[in-house]
VEXGUKOL-566263 format. One record per residue (C-alpha): residue number from 0; x negated, y negated, z. Coordinates in nm, 2 decimals. Layout:
BEGIN
seq / east / north / up
NUM / X / Y / Z
...
***
This chain:
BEGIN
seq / east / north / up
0 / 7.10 / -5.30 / -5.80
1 / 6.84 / -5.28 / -6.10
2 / 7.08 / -5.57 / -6.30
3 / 7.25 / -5.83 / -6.14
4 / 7.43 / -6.04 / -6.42
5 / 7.77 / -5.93 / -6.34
6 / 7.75 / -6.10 / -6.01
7 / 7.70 / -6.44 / -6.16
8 / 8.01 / -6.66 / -6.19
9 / 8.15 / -6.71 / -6.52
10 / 8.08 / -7.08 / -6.51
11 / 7.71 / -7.05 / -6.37
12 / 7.68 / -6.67 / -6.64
13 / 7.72 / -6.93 / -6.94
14 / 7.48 / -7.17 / -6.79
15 / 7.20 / -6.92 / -6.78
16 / 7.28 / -6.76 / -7.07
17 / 7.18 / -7.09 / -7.22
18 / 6.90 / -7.10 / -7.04
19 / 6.74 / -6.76 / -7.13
20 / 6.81 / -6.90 / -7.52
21 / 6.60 / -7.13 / -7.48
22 / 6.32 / -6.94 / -7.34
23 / 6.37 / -6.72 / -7.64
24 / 6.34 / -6.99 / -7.85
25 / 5.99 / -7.10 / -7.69
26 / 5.87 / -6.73 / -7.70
27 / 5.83 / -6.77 / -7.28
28 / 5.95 / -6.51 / -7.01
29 / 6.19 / -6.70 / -6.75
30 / 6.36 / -6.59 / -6.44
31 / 6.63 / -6.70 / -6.16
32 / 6.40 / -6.71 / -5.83
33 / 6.49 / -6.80 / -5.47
34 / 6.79 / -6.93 / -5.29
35 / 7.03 / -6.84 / -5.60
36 / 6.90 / -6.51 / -5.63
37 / 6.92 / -6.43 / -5.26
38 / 7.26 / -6.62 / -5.21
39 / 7.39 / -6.37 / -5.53
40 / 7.33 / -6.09 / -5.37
41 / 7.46 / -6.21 / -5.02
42 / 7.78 / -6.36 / -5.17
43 / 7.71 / -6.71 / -5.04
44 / 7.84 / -7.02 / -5.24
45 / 7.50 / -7.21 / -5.41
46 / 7.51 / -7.52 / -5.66
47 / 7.08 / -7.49 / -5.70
48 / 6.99 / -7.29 / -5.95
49 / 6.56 / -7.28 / -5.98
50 / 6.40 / -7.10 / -6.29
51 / 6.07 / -6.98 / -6.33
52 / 5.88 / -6.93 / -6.64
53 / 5.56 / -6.81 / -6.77
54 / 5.43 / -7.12 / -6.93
55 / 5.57 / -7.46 / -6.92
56 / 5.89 / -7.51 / -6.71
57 / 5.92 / -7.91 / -6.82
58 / 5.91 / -7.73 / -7.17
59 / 6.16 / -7.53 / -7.11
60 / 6.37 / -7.80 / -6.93
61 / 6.40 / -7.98 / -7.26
62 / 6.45 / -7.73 / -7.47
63 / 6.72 / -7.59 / -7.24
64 / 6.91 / -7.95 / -7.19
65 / 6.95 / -7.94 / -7.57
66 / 7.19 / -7.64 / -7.55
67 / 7.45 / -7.81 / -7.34
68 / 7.65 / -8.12 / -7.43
69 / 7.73 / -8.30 / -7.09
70 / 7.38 / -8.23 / -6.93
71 / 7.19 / -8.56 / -6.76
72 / 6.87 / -8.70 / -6.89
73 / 6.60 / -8.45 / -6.80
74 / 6.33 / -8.59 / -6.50
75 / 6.02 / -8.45 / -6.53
76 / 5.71 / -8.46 / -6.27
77 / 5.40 / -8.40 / -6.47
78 / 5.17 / -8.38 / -6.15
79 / 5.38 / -8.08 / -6.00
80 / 5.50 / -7.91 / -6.34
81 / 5.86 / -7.91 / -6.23
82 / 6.15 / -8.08 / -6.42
83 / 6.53 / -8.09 / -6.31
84 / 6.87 / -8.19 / -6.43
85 / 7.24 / -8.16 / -6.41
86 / 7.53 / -7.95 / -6.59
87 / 7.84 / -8.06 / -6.45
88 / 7.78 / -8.01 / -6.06
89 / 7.52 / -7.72 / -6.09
90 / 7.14 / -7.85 / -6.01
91 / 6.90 / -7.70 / -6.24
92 / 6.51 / -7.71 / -6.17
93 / 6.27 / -7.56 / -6.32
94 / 5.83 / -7.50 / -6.29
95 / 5.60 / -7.26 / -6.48
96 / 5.46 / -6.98 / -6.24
97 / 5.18 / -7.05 / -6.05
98 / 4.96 / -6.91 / -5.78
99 / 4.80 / -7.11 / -5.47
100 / 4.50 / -7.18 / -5.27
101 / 4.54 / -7.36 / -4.95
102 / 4.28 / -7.58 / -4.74
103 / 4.26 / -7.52 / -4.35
104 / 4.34 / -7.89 / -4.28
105 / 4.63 / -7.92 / -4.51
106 / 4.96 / -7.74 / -4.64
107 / 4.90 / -7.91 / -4.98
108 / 4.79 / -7.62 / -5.22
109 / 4.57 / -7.60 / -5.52
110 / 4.78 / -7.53 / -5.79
111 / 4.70 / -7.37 / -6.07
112 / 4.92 / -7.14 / -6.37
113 / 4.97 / -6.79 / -6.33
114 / 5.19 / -6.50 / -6.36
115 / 5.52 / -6.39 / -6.22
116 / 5.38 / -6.17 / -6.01
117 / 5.15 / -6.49 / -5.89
118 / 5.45 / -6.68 / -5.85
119 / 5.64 / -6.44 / -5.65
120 / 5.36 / -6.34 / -5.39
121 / 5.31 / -6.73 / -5.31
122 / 5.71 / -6.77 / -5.17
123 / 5.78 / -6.76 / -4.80
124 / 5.98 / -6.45 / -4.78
125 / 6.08 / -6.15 / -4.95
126 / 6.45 / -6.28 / -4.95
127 / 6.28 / -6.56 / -5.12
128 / 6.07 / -6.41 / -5.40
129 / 6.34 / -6.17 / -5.59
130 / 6.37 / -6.28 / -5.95
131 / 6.60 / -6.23 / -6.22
132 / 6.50 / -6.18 / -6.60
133 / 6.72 / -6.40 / -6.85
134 / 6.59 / -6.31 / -7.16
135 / 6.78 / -6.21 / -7.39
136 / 6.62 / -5.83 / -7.41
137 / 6.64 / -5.75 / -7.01
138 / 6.84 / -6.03 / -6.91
139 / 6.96 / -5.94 / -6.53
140 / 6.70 / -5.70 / -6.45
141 / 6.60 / -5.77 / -6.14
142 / 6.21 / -5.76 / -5.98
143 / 6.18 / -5.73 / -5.63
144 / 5.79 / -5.62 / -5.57
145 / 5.84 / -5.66 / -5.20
146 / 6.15 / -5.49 / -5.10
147 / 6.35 / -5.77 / -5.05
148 / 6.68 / -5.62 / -5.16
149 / 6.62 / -5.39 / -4.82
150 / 6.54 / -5.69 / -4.59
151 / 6.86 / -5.84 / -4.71
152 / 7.04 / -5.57 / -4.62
153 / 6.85 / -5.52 / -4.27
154 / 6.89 / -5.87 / -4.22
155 / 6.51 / -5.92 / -4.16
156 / 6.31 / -6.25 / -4.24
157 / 5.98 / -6.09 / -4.33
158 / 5.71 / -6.25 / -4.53
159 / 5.55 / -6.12 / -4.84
160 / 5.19 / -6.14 / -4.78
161 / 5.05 / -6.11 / -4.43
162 / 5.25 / -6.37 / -4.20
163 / 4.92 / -6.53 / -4.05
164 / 4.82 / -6.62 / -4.38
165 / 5.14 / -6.73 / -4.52
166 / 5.22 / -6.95 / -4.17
167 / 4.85 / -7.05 / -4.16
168 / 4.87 / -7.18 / -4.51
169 / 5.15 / -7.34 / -4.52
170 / 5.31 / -7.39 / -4.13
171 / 5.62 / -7.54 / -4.22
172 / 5.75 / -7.22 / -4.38
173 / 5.77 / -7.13 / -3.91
174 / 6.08 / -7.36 / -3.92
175 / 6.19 / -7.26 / -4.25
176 / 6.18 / -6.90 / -4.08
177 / 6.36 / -7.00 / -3.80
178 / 6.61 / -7.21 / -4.02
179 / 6.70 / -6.89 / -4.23
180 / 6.72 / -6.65 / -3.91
181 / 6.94 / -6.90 / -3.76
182 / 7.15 / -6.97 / -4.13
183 / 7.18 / -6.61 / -4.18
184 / 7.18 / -6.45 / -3.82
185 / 6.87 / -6.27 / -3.96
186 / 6.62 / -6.18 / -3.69
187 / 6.26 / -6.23 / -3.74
188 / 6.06 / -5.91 / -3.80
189 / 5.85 / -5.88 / -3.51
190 / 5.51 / -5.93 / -3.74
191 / 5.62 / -6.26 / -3.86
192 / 5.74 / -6.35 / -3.51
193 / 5.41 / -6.26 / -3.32
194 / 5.25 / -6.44 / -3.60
195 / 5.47 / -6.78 / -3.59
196 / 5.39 / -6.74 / -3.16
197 / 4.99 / -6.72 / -3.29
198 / 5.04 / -7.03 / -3.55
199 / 5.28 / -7.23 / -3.37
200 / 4.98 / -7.49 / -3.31
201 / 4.96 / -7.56 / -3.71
202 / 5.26 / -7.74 / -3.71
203 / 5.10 / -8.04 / -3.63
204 / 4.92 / -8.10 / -3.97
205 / 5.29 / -8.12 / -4.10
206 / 5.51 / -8.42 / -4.16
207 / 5.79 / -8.51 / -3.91
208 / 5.98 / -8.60 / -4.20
209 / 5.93 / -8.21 / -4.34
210 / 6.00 / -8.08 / -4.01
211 / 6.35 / -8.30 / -3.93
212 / 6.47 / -8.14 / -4.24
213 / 6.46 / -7.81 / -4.14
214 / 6.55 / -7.90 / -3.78
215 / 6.82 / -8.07 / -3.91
216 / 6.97 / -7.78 / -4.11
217 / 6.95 / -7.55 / -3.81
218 / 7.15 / -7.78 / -3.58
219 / 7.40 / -7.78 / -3.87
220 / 7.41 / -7.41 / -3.84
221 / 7.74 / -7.26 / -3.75
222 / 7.53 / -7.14 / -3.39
223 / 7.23 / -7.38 / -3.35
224 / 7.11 / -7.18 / -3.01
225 / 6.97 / -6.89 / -3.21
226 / 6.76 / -7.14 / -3.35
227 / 6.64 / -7.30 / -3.06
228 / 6.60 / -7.02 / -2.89
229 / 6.36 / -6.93 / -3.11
230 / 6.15 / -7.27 / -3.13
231 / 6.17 / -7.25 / -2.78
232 / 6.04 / -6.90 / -2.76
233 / 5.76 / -6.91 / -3.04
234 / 5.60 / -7.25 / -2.85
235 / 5.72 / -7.47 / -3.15
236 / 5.98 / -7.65 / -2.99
237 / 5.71 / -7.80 / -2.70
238 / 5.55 / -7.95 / -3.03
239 / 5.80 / -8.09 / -3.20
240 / 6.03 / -8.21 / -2.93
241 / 5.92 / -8.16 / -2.58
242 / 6.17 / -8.37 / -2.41
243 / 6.43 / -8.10 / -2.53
244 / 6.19 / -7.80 / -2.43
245 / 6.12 / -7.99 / -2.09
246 / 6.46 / -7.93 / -1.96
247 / 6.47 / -7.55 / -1.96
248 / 6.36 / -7.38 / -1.60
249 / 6.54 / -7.36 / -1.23
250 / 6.38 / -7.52 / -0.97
251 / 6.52 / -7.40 / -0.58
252 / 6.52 / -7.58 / -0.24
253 / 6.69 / -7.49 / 0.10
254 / 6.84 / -7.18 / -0.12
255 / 6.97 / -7.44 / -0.37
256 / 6.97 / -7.39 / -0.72
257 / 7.07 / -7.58 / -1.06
258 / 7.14 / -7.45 / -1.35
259 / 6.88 / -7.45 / -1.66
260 / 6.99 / -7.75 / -1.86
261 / 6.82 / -7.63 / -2.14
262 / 7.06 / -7.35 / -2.20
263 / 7.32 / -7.54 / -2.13
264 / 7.25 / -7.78 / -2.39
265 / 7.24 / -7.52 / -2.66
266 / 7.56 / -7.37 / -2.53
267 / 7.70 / -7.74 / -2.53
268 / 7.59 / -7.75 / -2.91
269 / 7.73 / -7.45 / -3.03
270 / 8.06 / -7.53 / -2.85
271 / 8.10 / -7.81 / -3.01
272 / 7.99 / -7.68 / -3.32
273 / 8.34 / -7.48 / -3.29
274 / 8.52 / -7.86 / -3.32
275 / 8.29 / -8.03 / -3.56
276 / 8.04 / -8.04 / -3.85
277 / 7.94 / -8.44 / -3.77
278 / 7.55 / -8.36 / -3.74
279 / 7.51 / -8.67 / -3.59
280 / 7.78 / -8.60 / -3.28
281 / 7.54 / -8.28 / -3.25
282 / 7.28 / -8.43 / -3.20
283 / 7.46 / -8.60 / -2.91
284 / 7.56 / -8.29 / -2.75
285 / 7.14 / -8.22 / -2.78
286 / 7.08 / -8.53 / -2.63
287 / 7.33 / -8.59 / -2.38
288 / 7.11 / -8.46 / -2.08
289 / 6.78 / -8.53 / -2.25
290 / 6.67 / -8.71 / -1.91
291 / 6.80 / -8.48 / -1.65
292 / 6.41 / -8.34 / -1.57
293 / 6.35 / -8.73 / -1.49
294 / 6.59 / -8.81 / -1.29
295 / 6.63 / -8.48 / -1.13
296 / 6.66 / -8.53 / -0.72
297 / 6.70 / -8.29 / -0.42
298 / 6.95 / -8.50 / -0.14
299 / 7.02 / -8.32 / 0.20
300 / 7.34 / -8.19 / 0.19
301 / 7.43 / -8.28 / -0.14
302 / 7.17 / -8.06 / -0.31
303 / 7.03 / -8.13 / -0.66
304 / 7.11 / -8.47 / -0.81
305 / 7.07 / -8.62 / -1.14
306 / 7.20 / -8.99 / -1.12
307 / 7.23 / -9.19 / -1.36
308 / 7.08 / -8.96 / -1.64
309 / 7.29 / -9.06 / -1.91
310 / 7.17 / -9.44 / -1.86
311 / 6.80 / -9.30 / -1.87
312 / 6.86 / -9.06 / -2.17
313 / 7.04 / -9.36 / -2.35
314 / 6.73 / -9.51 / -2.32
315 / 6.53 / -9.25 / -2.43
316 / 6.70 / -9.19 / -2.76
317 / 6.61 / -9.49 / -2.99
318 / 6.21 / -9.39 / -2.87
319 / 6.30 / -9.03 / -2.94
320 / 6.44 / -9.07 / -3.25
321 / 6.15 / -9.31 / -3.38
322 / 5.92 / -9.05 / -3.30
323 / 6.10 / -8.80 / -3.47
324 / 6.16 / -9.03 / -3.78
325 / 6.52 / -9.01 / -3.71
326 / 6.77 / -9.27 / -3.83
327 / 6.77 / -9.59 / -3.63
328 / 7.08 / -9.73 / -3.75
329 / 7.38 / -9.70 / -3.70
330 / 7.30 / -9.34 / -3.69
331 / 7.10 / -9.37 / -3.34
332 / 7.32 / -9.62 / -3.21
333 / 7.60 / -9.36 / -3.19
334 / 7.42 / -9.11 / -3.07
335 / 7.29 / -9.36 / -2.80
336 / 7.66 / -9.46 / -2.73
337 / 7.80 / -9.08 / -2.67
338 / 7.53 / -9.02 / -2.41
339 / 7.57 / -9.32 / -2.21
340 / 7.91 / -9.25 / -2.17
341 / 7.97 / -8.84 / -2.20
342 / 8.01 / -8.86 / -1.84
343 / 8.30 / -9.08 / -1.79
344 / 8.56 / -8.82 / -1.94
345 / 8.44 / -8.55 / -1.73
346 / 8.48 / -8.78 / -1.45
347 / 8.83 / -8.92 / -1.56
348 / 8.95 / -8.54 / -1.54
349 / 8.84 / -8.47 / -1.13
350 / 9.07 / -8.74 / -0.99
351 / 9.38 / -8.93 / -1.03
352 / 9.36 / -9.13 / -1.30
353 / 9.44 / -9.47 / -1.34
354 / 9.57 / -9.72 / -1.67
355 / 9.30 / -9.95 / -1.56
356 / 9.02 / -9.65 / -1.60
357 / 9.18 / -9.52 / -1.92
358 / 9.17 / -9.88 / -2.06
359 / 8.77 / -9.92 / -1.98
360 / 8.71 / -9.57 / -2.13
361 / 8.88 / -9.70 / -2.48
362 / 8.76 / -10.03 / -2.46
363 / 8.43 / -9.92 / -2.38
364 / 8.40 / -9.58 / -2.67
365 / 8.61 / -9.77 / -2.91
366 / 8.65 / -9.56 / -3.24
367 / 8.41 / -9.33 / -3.10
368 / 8.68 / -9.20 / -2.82
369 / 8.81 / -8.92 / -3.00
370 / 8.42 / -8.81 / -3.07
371 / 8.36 / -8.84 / -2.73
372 / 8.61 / -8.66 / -2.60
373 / 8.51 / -8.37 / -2.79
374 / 8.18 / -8.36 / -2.65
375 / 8.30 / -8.45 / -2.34
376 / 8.49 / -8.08 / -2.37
377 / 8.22 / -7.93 / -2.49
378 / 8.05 / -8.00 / -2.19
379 / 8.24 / -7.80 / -1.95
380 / 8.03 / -7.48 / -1.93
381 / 8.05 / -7.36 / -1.58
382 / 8.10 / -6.96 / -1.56
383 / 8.40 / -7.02 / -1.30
384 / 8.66 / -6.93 / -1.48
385 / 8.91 / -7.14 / -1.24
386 / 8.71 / -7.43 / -1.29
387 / 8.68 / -7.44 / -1.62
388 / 9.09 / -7.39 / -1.69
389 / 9.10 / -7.66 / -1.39
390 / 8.91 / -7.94 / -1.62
391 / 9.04 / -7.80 / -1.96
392 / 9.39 / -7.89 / -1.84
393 / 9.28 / -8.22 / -1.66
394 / 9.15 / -8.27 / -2.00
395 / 9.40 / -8.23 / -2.20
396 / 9.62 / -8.46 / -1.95
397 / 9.34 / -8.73 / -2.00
398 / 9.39 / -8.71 / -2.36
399 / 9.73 / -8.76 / -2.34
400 / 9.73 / -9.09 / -2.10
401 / 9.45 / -9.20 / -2.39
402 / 9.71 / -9.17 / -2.61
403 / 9.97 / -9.35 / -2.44
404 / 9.77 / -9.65 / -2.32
405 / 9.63 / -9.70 / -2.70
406 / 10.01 / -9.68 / -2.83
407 / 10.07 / -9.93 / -2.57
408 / 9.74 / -10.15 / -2.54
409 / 9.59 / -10.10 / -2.91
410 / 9.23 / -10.11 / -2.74
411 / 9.04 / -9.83 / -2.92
412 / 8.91 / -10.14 / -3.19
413 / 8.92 / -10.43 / -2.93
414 / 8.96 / -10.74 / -3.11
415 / 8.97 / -11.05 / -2.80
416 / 9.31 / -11.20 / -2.85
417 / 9.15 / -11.55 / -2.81
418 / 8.82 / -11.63 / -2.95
419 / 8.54 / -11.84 / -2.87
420 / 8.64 / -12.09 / -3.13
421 / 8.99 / -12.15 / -2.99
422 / 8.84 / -12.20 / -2.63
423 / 8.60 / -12.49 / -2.72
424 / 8.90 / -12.65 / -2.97
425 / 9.18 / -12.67 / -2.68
426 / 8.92 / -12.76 / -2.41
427 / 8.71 / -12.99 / -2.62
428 / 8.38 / -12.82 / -2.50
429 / 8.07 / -12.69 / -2.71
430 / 7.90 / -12.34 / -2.70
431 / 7.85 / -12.34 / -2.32
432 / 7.85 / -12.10 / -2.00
433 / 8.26 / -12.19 / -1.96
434 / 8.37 / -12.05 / -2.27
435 / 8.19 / -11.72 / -2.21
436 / 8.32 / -11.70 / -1.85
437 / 8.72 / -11.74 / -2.02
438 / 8.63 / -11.53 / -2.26
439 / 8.52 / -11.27 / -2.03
440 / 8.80 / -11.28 / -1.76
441 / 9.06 / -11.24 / -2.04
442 / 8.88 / -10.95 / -2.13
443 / 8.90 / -10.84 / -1.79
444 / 9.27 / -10.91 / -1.70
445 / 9.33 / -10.71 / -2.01
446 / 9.17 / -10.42 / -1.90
447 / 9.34 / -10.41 / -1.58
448 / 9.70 / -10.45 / -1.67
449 / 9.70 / -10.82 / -1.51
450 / 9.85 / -10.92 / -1.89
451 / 9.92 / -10.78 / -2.23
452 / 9.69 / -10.74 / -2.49
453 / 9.86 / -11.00 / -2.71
454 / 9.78 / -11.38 / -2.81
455 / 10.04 / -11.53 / -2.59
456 / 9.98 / -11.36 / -2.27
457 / 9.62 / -11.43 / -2.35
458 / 9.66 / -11.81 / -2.46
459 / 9.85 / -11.87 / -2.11
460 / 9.59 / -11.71 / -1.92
461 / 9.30 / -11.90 / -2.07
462 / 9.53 / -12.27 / -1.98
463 / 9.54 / -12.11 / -1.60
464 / 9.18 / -11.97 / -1.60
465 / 9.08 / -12.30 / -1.79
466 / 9.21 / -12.54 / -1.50
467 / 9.02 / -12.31 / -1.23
468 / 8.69 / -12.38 / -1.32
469 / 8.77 / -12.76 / -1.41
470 / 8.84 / -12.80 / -1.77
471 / 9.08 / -13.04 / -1.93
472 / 9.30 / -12.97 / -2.18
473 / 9.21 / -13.20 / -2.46
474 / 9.48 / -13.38 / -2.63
***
């Protein structure tokens, strides 16, 4: 595989044939590096296309955006040597080679120019540091000093350079590891792996904003548990999110077991990963037992108990999730909402249910319900076969009755029928303690079937509830 140029698209081909003009033009040896490269050769789909030259890459940048007529203004960022724009919906970045010297207490390196070969032994992995010439007299040779093309096709995330140093140097490039084994289904060779076990500590000179992005593209994996696994495995995961590592292990009494709820979060994850792509209803699934080790209880002759965890764990998530510099928006409020109620399915599915039950679960999940529910499946994990095909077909009942009673009800995005306004306008009262308590028992004679979710039902019952507690119509 000594030239790779008739793997290139047509559309991205012209694009880099351009490119390599350019470089021509400035007398400077340029290459395709990284991601594209390695995503070439796999056949996976890539809009990021990063060249490396010898020299100047903002140079180049410029010189290359005058070849192409509907390219964006160039950005340039003189303190890195890197410069980036746009042709049509293909990224283009480039930077001059360079090699790097690292300090113990950071993973910021001294940068200064070198050669291809420089540039190359500084990148995380050998899937990483293949380059492709685009000159004009060798254009799609390709260079691969470390054997990458053969890691590719053993499926191995090695390291160029000895892993200690490379993990040591830089220890974010452990979770980027991880983040391609789990992308890919590569495994780890065994060096690197014994290496990211030895360096796991390092992590903690990096940002928690670096290391949420790499966490967050594993859980958006197509199967997040090889990825956990692995942080689990390697010590990383106690670093950068012990609540999640705290819930893996058995504990036994009287004979009595429960299961590890670490495990069965990850299996959780990836089965819902089967129904959605919504990274932020995945990260429900990762949090919906978060507090199961605090709340765990052992009751005679009921056995292991976890009450009210999804309370707890609802209130563990906006602390979590500032740690973690995680969203806390709207973001963490939905994630907060899904575990507080990922219960209430499950328990809508083991007993006769009733229009008054399927109400509160809409009114209560609102346009979250069908989100919910597909945790709530997700969820069912038990290795009883019967079991499971019991509560997948209560399930699938439940969502029916949901159906009905929102046909019927419209309570999925509760509007009250009678607001607060109208309440102090027919009694003649201010803001006061009354018209919350009307307000509330409408809401609640709703919810039960006692009337219709509709104005005039409502309007009537307000009069009646109205007199009861002493107010006077005013006239």
């Amino acid at each position: 595989m000594s030239n790779l140029s008739q793997k290139i698209s047509p559309q991205n081909l012209a694009i880099v044939k351009k490119i390599g003009l350019a470089a021509d033009q400035l007398g400077l040896q340029a290459f395709l590096v990284g991601g594209f490269v390695r995503d070439l050769i796999l056949n996976r789909p890539c809009k990021d296309i990063d060249v490396v030259c010898v020299g100047s890459g903002i140079e180049l940048a410029k010189q290359a955006a005058q070849q192409f007529k509907h390219a964006t203004k160039v950005s340039y960022f003189k303190n890195f040597g890197t410069a980036q724009f746009k042709v049509n919906d293909i990224d283009l970045e480039f930077v001059g080679a360079r090699k790097e010297s690292y300090r113990k207490d950071s993973r910021k390196p001294l940068i200064e120019n070198g050669s291809l070969q420089d540039d190359q032994n500084r990148r995380d992995f050998t899937i990483n540091a293949l380059a492709i010439s685009i000159n004009q007299q060798n254009f799609g040779q390709l260079i691969d000093p470390f054997n990458g093309i053969g890691d590719l096709n053993k499926c191995i995330i090695r390291t160029p350079l000895e892993p200690d140093i490379t993990y040591s140097d830089d220890p974010l490039r452990m979770m980027r590891a991880i983040r391609f084994a789990t992308q890919l289904n590569f495994r780890i060779s065994e060096k690197s792996y014994e290496a990211i076990r030895r360096n796991a500590h390092r992590i903690e000179i990096v940002s928690m904003e670096r290391i949420i992005i790499e966490l967050n593209k594993i859980i958006a994996s197509s199967k997040p548990s090889i990825g956990f696994k692995l942080l689990f495995n390697t010590g990383l995961l106690q670093l950068i999110f012990p609540e999640m590592a705290g819930l893996q292990g058995i504990k036994e009494k009287n004979g009595i077991r429960h299961k590890d709820n670490f495990y069965h979060t990850i299996e959780v994850l990836d089965n819902l990963c089967h129904a959605t792509e919504n990274l932020w209803l995945r990260w429900a699934a990762i949090m919906h037992d978060i507090a199961k080790p605090r709340t765990q209880r052992f009751e005679d002759g009921i056995g292991w108990t976890f009450h009210g965890h999804e309370v707890v764990g609802a209130r563990m998530t906006p602390k979590i999730f500032k740690r973690m510099r995680l969203p806390l928006d709207a973001k963490m409020k939905y994630v907060q909402k899904l575990v507080n109620l990922h219960l209430r399915p499950i328990s809508l599915t083991k007993k006769d249910i009733t229009d008054s039950a399927v109400r509160r679960l809409l009114f209560d999940a609102g346009e979250d319900i069908d989100d919910l529910m597909k945790l709530a499946k997700a969820d069912i994990t038990s290795k009883n076969e019967r079991k499971v095909k019991r509560y997948l077909n209560n399930y699938e009942k439940l969502l029916i009755r949901l159906a009905e009673v929102e046909e019927s009800d419209r309570l999925r995005n509760w509007q009250p029928p009678i607001s607060g306004d109208l309440i102090m306008e027919t009694f003649g009262i201010k803001p006061s303690k009354p018209v919350g308590i009307i307000k509330q028992a409408i809401r609640e004679a709703i919810l039960d079937g006692e009337i219709p979710n509709e104005y005039k039902a409502a309007y009537q019952f307000m009069l009646k509830k109205g007199r009861e507690i002493g107010l006077a119509i005013k006239v």
